[in-house]
C-alpha positions as CSV (number, residue, x, y, z in Angstrom):
1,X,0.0,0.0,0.0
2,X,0.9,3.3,-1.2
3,X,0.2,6.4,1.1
4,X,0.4,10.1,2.2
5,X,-1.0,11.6,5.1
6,X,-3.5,13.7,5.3
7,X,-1.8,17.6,5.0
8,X,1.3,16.2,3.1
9,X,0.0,18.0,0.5
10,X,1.0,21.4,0.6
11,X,0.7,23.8,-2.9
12,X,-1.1,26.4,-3.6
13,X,-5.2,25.4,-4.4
14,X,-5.5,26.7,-8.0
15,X,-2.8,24.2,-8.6
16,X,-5.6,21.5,-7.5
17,X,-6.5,20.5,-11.1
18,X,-2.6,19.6,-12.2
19,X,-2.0,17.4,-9.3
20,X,-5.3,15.7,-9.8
21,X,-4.5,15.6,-13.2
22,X,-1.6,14.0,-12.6
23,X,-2.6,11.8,-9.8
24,X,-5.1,10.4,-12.4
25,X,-2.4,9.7,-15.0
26,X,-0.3,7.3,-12.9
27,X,-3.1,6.0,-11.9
28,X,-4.4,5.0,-15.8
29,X,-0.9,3.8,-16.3
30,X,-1.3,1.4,-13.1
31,X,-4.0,0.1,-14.6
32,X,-2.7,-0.3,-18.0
33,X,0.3,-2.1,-16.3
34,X,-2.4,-4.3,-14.5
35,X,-0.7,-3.5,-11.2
36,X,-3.4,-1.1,-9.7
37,X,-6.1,-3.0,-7.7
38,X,-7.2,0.0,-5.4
39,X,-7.0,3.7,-4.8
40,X,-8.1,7.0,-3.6
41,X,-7.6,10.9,-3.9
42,X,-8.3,11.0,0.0
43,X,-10.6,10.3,3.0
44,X,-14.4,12.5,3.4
45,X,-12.5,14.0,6.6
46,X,-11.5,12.7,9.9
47,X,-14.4,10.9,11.4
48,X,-13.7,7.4,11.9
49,X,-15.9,5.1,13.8
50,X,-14.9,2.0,15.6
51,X,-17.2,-1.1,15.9
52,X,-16.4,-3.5,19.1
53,X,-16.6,-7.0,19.1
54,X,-19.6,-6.6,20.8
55,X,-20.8,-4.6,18.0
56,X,-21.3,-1.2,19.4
57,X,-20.3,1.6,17.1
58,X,-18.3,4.6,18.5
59,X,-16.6,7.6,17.7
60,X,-12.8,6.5,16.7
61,X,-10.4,6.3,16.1
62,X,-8.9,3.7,17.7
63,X,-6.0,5.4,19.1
64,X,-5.5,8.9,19.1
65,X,-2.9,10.3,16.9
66,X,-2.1,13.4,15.1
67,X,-1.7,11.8,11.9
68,X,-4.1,9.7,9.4
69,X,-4.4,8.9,5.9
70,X,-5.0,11.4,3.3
71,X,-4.8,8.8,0.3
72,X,-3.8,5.8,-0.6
73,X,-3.1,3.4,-3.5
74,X,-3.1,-0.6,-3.4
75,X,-0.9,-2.0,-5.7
76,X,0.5,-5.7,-6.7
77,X,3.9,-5.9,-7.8
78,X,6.6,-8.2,-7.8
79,X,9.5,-6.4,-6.0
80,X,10.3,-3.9,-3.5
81,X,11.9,-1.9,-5.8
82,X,8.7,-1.7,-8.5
83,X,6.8,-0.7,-5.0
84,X,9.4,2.0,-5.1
85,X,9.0,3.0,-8.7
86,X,5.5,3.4,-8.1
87,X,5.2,5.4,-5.0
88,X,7.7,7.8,-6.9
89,X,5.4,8.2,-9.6
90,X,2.6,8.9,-7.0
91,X,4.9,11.4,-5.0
92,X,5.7,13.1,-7.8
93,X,1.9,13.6,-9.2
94,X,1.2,14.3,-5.5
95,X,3.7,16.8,-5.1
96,X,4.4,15.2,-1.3
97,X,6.5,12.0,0.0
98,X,4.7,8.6,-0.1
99,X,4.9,5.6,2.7
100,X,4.8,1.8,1.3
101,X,3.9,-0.6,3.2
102,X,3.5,-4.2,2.6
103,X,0.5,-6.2,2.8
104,X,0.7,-9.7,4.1
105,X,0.0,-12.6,1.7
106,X,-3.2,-14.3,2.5
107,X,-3.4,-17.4,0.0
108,X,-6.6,-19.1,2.3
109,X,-8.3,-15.3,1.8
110,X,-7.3,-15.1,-1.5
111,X,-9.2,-18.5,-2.6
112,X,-12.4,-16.9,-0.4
113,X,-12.0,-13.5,-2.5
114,X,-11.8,-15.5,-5.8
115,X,-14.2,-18.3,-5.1
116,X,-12.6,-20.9,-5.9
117,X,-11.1,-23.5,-2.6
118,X,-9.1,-25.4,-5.5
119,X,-6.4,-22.4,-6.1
């Protein structure tokens, strides 16, 4: 996962429609590359709610902390380095540094997703 936080990006707002612009290109080339599996500009805000196991809803988060995510991108790709490639691209259209992190391989949650117990 590919990510900024939320205030990372810092330009002026009538330059807004470039970085989206931008933004929008890597992500069209993600998908062309067939690397891209989820994304987003950014979060409605800062109003998370947290459901307990005994399913009572809440205001979050979770723990309080100065910092959340302003947007994020969920890629595939076969090295750390591509994952590198990529969160340049994405820094560079966002105009502010990117965190990767990587997402632990589930092959018993991938069979679920796909449907198929055989894989």
């Amino acid at each position: 996962m590919i990510s900024f936080n939320d205030g990372d990006m810092t330009f002026p707002e009538e330059d807004f429609p470039a970085v989206a612009k931008a933004a929008h290109e890597v992500m069209r080339e993600g998908v062309e590359a067939g690397i891209w599996l989820e994304g987003g500009g950014g979060f409605m805000g800062y109003s998370p709610r947290v459901v307990g196991l005994d399913g009572w809803v809440s205001d979050g988060p979770l723990t309080a902390s100065p910092v959340h995510i302003g947007g994020f991108a969920v890629i595939q790709v076969a090295s750390d380095e591509e994952a590198h490639r990529w969160a340049h691209k994405i820094a560079v259209a966002c105009r502010c540094p990117q965190e990767v992190r990587k997402i632990m391989d589930d092959p018993e949650g991938d069979r679920i997703f796909l449907g198929n117990a055989s894989l």
